[in-house]
N, C-alpha and C positions, 0 to 999 in steps of 0.2 A: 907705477903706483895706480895709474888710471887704471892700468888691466885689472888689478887685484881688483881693486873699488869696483869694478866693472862684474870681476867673477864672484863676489863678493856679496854683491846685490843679486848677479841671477843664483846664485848657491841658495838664498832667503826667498828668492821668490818662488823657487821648485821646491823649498821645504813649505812657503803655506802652501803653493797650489796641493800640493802630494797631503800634508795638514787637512786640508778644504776638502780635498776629496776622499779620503777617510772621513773625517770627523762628521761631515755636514753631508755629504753624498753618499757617502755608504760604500764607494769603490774600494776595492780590494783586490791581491791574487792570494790566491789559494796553493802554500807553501807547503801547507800539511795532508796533501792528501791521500798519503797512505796512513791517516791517522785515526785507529777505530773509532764510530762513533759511540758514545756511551748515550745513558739514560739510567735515572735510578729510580724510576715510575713505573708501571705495567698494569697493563686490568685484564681481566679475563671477563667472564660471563654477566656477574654480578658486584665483583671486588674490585678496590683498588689497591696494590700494593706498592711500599716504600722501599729502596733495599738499603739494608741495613748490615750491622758488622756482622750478622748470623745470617742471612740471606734477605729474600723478600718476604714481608711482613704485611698482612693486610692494614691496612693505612686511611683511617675512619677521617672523612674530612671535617673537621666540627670548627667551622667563620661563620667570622662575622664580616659583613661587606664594611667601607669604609668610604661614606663622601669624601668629596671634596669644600664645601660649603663652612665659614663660619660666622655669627653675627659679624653682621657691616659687609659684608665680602659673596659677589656671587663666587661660582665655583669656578668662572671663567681666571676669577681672581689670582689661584692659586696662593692663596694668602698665608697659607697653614706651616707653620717656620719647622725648623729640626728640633727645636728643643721640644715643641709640642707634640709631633710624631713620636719621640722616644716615650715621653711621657704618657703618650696613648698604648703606643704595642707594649710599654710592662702593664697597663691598666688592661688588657683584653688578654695575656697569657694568663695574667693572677685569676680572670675569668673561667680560666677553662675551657679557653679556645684554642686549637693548634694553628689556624690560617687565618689571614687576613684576604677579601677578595678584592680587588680594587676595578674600575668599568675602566679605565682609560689611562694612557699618558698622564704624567704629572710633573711639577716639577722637579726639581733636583733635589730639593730638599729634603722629598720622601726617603729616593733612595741612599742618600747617604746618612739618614737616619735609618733604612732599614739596615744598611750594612754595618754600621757600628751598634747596632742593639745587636744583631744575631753573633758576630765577631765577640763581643762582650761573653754574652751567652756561651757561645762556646768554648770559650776560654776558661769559665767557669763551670766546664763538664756539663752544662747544661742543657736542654732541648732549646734548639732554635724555635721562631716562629717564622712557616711557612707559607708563601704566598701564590694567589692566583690570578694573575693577571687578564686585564679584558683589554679587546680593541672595540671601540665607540665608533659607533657611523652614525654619524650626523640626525638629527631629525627632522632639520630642512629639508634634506637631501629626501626623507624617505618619503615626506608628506609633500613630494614635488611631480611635477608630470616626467619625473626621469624615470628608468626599470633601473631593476640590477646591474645590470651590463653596461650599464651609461658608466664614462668614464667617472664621469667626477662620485659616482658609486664605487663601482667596481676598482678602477686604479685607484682611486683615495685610499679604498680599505688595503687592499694589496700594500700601495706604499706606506701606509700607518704601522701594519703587520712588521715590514722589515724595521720599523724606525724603535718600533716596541723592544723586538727583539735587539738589537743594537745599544738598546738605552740599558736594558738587564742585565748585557754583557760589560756594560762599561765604556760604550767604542762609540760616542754618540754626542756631538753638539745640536743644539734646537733654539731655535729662537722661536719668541713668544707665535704664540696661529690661537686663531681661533677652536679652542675646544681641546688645543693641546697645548703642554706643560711647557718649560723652559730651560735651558740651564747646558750646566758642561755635565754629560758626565761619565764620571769616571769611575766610578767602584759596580764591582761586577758581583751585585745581587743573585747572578744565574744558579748558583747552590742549594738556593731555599726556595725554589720558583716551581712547584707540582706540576702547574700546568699552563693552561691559556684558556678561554672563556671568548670563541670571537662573535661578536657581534650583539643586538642589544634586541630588546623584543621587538620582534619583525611587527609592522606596521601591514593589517592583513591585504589592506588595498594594494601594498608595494609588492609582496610577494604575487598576488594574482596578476596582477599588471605586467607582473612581468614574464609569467607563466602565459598571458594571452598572447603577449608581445612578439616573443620569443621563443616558442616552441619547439624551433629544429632548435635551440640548444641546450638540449635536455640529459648531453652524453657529455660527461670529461672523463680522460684516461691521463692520467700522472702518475710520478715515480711512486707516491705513496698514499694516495687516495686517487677514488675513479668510483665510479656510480653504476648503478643495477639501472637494469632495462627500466625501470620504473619510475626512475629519477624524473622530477620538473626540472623546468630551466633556472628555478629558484636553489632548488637541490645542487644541480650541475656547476653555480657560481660557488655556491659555499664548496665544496668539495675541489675548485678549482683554488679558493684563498686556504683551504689550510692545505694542499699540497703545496700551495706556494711557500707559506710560511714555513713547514718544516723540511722542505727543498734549502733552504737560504738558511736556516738556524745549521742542518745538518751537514753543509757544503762550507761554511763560516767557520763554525764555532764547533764542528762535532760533537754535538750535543742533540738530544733529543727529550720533548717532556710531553704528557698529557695533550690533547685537543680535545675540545669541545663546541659546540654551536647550539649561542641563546637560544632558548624559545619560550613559549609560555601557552596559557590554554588556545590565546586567542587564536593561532597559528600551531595549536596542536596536529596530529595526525587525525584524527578520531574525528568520522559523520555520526553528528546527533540526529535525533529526531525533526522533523521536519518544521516545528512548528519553535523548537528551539534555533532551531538553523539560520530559520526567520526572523525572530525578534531578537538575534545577539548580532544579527546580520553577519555570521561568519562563513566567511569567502576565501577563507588563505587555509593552506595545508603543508606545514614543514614537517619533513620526516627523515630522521637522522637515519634512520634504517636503511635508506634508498645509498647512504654516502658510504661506501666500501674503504678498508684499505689493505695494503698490499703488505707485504711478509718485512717491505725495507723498512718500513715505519716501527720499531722497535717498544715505542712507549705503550701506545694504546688510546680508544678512545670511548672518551665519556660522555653522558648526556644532560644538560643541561636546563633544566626551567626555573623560571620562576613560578610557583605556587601559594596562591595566599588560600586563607579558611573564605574568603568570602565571595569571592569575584575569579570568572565567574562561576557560578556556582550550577555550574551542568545537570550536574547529578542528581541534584535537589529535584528537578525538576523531570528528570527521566525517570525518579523513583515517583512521582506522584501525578503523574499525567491529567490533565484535563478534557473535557470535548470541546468543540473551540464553534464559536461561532462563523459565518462565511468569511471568508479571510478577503483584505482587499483584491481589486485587481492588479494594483502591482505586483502584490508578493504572488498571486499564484504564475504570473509571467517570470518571475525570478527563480520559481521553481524548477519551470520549464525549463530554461535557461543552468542548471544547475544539474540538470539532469543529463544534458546534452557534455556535458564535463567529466572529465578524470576526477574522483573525490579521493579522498582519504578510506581512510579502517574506518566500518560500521562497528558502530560500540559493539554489537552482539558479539564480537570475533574475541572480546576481549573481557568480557564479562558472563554469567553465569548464567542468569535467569533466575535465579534464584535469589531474594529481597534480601535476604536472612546472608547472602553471602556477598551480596555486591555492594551491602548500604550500611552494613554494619560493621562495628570498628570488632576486636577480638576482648572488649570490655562488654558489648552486647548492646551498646547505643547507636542510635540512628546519627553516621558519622561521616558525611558525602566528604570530606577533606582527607580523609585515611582512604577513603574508596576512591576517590580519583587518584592516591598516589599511586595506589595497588596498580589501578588500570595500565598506568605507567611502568613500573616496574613488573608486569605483567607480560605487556607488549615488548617491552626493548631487549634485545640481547647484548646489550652494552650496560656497565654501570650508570644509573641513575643518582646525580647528585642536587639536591633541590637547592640551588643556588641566591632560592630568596625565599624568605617566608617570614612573617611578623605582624602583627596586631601598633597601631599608633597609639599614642595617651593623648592626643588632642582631645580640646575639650567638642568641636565637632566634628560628624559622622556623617559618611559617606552610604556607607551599607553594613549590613546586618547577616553577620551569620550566623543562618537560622536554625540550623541544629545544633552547635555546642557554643556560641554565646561570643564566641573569637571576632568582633565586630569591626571592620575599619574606623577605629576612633572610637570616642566617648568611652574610654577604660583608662584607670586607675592605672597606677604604677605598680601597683601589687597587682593588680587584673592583667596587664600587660605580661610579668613576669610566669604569671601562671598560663598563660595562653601560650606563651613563645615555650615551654615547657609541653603543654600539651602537642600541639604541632609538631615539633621535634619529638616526642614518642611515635605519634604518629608516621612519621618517615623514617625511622629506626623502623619499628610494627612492619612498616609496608615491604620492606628491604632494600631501602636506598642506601648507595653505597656513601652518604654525605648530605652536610647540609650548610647554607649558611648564614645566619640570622641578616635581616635588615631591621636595622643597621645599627653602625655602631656610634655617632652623635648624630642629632637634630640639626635639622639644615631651615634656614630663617628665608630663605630665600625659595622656599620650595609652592607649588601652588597644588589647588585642586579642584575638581571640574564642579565642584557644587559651591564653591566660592568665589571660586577666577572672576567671575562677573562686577563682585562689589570689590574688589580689590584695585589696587593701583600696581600694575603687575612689572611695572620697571622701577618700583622701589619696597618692594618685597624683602628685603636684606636687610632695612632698618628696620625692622620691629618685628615681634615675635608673635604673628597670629594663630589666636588661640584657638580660633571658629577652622584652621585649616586645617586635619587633619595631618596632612602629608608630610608636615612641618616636623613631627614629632615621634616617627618611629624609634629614633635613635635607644639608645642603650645609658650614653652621657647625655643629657639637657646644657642649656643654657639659662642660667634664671638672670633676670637685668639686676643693675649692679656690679660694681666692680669687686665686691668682696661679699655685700648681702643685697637683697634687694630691700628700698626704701621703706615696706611693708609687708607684714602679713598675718592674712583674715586667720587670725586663733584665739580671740576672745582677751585678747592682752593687747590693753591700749595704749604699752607706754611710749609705742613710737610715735605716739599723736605731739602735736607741741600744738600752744597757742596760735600760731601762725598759721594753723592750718586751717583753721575754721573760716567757712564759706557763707555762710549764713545763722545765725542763730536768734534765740526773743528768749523770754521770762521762763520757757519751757526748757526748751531745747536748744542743739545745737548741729553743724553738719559744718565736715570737715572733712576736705579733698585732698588728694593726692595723685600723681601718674607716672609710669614709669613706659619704659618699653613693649608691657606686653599687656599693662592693666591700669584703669581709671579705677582709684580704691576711693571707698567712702567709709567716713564713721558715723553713725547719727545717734544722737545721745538724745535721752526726752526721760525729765524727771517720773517716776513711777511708772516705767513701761516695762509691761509684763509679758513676756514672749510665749507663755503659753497662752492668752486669751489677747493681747492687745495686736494691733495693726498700723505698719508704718508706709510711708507712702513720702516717695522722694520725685516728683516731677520736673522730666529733664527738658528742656529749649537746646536744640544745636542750629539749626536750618530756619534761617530768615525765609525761607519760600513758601513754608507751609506748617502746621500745628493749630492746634485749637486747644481754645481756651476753658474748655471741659470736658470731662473725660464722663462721657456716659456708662460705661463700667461700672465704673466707683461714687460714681456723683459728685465726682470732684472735681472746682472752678479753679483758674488759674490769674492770676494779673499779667499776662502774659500767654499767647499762643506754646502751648508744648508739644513734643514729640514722642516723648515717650514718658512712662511711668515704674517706676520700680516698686516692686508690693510685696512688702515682708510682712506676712505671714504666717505666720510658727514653721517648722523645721519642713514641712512637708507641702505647703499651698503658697510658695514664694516664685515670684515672676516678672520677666520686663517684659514689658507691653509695648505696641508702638502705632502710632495715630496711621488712620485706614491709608490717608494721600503718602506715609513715609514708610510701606509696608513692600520691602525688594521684593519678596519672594511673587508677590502678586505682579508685578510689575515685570519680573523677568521668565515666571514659570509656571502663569495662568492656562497658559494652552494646559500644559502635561499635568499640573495639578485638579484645575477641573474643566477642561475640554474648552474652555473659553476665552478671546483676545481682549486681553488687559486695555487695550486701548479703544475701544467702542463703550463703555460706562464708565468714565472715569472715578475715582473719587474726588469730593472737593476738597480745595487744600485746608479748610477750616473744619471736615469732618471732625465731628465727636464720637466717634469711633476708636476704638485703639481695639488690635489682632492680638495673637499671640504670635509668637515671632517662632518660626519656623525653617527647617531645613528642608532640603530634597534629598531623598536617598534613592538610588540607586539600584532597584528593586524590577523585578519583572514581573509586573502585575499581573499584565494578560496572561501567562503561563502558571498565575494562581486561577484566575478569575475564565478563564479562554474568552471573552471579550477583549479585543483588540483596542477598542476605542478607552477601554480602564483608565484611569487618570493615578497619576505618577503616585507614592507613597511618600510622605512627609515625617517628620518631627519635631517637637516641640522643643527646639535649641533655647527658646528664652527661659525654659523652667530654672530656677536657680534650685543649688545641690548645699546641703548642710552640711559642716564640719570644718577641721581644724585645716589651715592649707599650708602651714608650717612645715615646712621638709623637717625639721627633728623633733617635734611631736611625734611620741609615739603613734598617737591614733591620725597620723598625717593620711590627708585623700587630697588628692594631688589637681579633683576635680569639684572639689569646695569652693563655693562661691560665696558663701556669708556663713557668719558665725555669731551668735549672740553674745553680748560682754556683761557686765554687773549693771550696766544704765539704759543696752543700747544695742546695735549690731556693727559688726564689722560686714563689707561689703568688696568683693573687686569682679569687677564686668567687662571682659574683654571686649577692646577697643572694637573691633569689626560688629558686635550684637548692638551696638550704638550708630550703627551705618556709617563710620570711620572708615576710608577707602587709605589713608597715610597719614597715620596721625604721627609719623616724623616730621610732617610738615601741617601739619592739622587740617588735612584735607577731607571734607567731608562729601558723602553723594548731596547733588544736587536734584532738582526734582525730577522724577521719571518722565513726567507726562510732558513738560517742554521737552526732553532730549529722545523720546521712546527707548529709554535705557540710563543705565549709568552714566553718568559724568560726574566731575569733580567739582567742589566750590571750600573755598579758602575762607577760615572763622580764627578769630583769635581769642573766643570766649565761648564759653557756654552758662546757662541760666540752670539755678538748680534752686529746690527748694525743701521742705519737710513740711510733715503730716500725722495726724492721725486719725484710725476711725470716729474719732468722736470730734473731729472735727468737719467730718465729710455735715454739708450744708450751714456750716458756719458763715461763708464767705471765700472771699478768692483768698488759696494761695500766695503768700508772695516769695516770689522768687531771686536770688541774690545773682549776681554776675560771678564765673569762676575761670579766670585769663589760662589761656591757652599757646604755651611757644612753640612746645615741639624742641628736637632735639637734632634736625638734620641726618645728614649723614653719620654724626659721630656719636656711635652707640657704646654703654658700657651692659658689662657681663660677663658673669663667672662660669666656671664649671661647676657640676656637681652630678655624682652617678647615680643615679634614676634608682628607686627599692628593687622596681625589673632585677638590674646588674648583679645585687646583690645574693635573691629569691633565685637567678638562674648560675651566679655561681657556684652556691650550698648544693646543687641541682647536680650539677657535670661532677663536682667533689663527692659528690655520696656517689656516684655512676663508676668513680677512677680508682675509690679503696675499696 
């Protein structure tokens, strides 16, 4: 009996160890290896083809990418359950999308929602939805003093590669890591899988760093990629991870699909002009061209970027050149230095010389986002798939694209849909073989470089900021609310109740509310007429500073304020905000106009109130060729008229007040109020004690009402309106953006 119990026990322990090292290690022998490898992918020149029950068919890639991100949850999360996966990939094939692209590992959940939709699907004689898989390399990793070649680089991506591949096929346990997914799994997605997408947009420091670094390892020779005499030691790594990958897919699983490797402008092939080269400071040069492969590689390979309409925007600037004033002496030693280097393709190898053929779309408009593609599809002799490309409906902006109006941010939902429309003709026009929209929901958790500052950037996920661009590319929204949100600015007041009013006299009255992503107000005032009259709501949040009149307007307060809201009629409405509580001065006085915020200060009692302003993202000097130019701005506190009702016909998605039969309706995204977490009502504290942002905790804010014919009556008085916050625990619903709609009528007229 002992022996049995004995053989027993080791019989269970040689089945997990043998268990453990399959599932979790990846070990394996290879029993099949007279087993031909297949593939049912291929590209030639410019195409990608599918094969199909008649042969190989060219095979138009038309995704949309897909976070991982949902209110409450970063994306570390993996929050996103199967029932909601399913109910997304039928909402983006009903689009008129054939792929879904995905950046990374996920958890389980994904793929056993992808397998049981596609299984569904074609049970029902139907077109599967097709995927494209990426492997993520860290961004610690890339923004560290390590190269490519550093292990925890190089072997991390190598082993993510196998664990990818392994997880597609079905043959893969993971426990939770950082940046990657979790779970058992077991169903073998590998059928509807195009391709792979490895890596993420190169970080241009990381790629030269490592090209300085590393020189002699500028040659790899593998079974199925290996590199030209020209290759960098940047080129040589990546050509070394995807012959590894499809080494180990094609030695495993005899299978073969697509490869590709990220890139985007910043880390494009292509030397600009000198003075561009300079002010975008780019330093890195990847070039798919350098990475070869061999006759065993069966599938083929394709090219990868990301391209937006706006950023950056090269060509704008090659078409319209300027004389430039003496340039520092850094930059002309960085010339030098740049010159003594291996560079990339001068644009001239690639473009015409001729304005009329290199700047202009085939509609006959001045259209640098068609001309960079071309330049693209020009240069490569591989398929071209522009693997991102999208305009955001945030209500603030980053940058400006200045020839067809495709802005990062501040666009409508119907402006959205017709840009992501445009763009995609554009890449069609140019000859790429594919595209794939970003993206397909809004991620709450997302940040962006002209905000990050006033933000509380480790709790980003409860609340929906509206001032962040980045937040809102998606295709799906999120609006707060578990079913509707608490309000909305459309001139119908019947979600007001008694309870709501904040302050009111003999006049009028003002009544608050707040949800996740908006401070709403009503303000009522018997015979107020929105073609000639003017209202004026002055807000207190920050015990440190505000003044108790507003030279502007000439309006006294019983209480020190911060800010002032001034309606206006439809087109002169605005929040204001006192000189001492004005970020933008405070964080981006050098670049805006050449001077340090902290040698004049303002006083905290100033009566002064700014206009409330953004930074965009703009390259002056290569308008102006003065180097010293000071940064370009925006007026983010303008408020925008109209209905902000998603089913309202006349819905604009970027409506900030709306006039009612008494009064207006009002809602002012929480960060335009210097709210850094208003899940925990945390507000900025003063700059000039911290020289910079920091946080200070209020549980009320002072609000009051106005009107022109009251300006030198007397103070203001101001009522208290209590502040809790909502924590960690956010509600919100879905709902598909007018974009979804505008671009699926779009791909449907494209398919009859």
């Amino acid at each position: 009996m002992k022996k049995f119990i004995l053989g027993a026990c080791a019989a269970a322990f040689l089945l997990f160890l043998g268990y453990y090292a399959y599932f979790h290690l990846g070990i394996y022998v290879d029993l099949d290896s007279d087993t031909p490898v297949s593939t049912f992918m291929k590209t030639d020149a410019d195409t990608i083809y599918m094969l199909r029950e008649g042969g190989y068919e060219p095979f138009e890639i038309r995704g949309v990418n897909m976070g991982v991100g949902i209110p409450g949850e970063w994306a570390t999360d993996y929050a996103i359950d199967e029932e909601t996966y399913l109910r997304w990939f039928g909402w983006i094939q009903e689009l008129g999308a054939n792929t879904v692209r995905v950046y990374t590992i996920l958890q389980d959940d994904f793929y056993n929602a992808f397998y049981t939709y596609n299984t569904q699907r074609e049970a029902q004689g139907l077109e599967p939805l097709w995927l494209i898989h990426g492997v993520w390399v860290n961004d610690y990793i890339q923004n560290s003093h390590r190269d490519a070649f550093d292990d925890d680089f190089l072997q991390t991506f190598l082993e993510d590669c196998r664990t990818m591949v392994d997880i597609v096929h079905g043959q893969k346990n993971l426990s939770l890591g950082r940046g990657l997914g979790s779970g058992r799994y077991r169903k073998d997605i590998s059928p509807w899988i195009v391709g792979y997408i490895l890596g993420v947009e190169w970080e241009d420091v990381t790629v030269t760093y490592t090209n300085h670094r590393d020189p002699q390892r500028n040659r790899y020779q593998g079974t199925y990629f290996y590199t030209s005499e020209d290759a960098s030691p940047f080129e040589a790594m990546l050509a070394q991870v995807g012959d590894s990958i499809v080494d180990y897919e094609t030695t495993r699983y005899k299978q073969q699909r697509l490869i590709a490797f990220s890139n985007w402008p910043t880390t494009d092939p292509f030397v600009y002009p000198e003075a561009i080269t300079n002010f975008f400071m780019k330093c890195g040069y990847v070039d798919v061209e350098h990475i070869k492969t061999t006759d065993a590689f069966l599938s083929g390979q394709f090219v990868s970027y990301h391209v937006y309409p706006y950023y950056p925007d090269y060509l704008n600037y090659v078409m319209n050149p300027v004389e430039f004033e003496e340039e520092p002496a850094w930059m002309r030693a960085a010339e030098q230095q740049r010159k003594q280097e291996i560079l990339g393709v001068p644009i001239e190898q690639v473009l015409t010389g001729d304005p009329e053929r290199d700047f202009y779309d085939p509609s006959g408009r001045v259209n640098t986002y068609y001309a960079y593609l071309k330049m693209l599809t020009t240069y490569h002799t591989m398929p071209v798939v522009i693997s991102e490309y999208g305009v955001s409906t945030g209500r603030g902006m980053a940058q400006r694209d200045i020839n067809t109006g495709r802005s990062q941010g501040h666009m409508t939902e119907q402006e959205q849909g017709q840009a992501i429309i445009e763009c995609y003709e554009d890449i069609m026009a140019a000859g790429c073989a594919g595209s794939c929209v970003f993206t397909w929901q809004d991620e709450w958790f997302k940040r962006t470089w002209n905000t990050m500052h006033a933000v509380d950037l480790d709790n980003t996920p409860y609340w929906s900021d509206y001032q962040t661009n980045e937040q809102y590319f998606g295709l799906l929204t999120f609006d707060p609310g578990q079913e509707k949100s608490v309000c909305y600015v459309d001139g119908d007041t019947s979600e007001w109740e008694v309870g709501d009013v904040v302050w009111e006299n003999e006049q009028g009255s003002l009544s608050m509310k707040y949800d996740e992503k908006f401070l709403y107000f009503y303000a009522r005032w018997d015979g107020f007429d929105p073609e000639t009259g003017t209202l004026y709501i002055p807000i207190d949040t920050t015990p440190k500073s505000g003044s108790t009149y507003c030279e502007n307007y000439g309006l006294s307060f019983d209480r020190p304020c911060d800010f002032v809201i001034r309606i206006n009629r439809q087109d002169n409405s605005r929040v204001v905000v006192q000189d001492r509580y004005e970020v933008l001065r405070a964080m981006f006085m050098r670049e805006t106009q050449d001077e340090d915020p902290y040698l004049d200060v303002p006083d905290p009692d100033s009566p002064a109130f700014k206009y409330i302003d953004l930074m965009l993202q703009t390259a002056t000097p290569l308008l102006t060729g003065n180097w010293s130019a000071s940064a370009e701005v925006y007026e983010t506190g303008k408020l925008r008229y109209g209905s902000a009702n998603p089913e309202s016909e006349d819905f604009d998605s970027l409506a900030d007040f709306m006039f009612t039969g008494d009064g207006v309706e009002i809602r002012i995204p929480w960060q335009l109020l210097n709210f850094s977490n208003p899940s925990e009502m945390m507000i900025h504290d003063d700059y000039y004690e911290h020289y910079g942002v920091e946080y200070l905790h209020i549980d009320e804010m002072y609000v009051g009402l106005a009107t022109e014919e009251q300006v030198g009556e007397g103070r203001i008085l101001l009522a208290p309106f209590p502040l809790e916050g909502w924590g960690k625990t956010v509600t919100y619903h879905e709902r598909l953006k007018r974009s979804y709609y505008i671009l699926q009528d779009y791909w449907a007229g494209l398919d009859n």
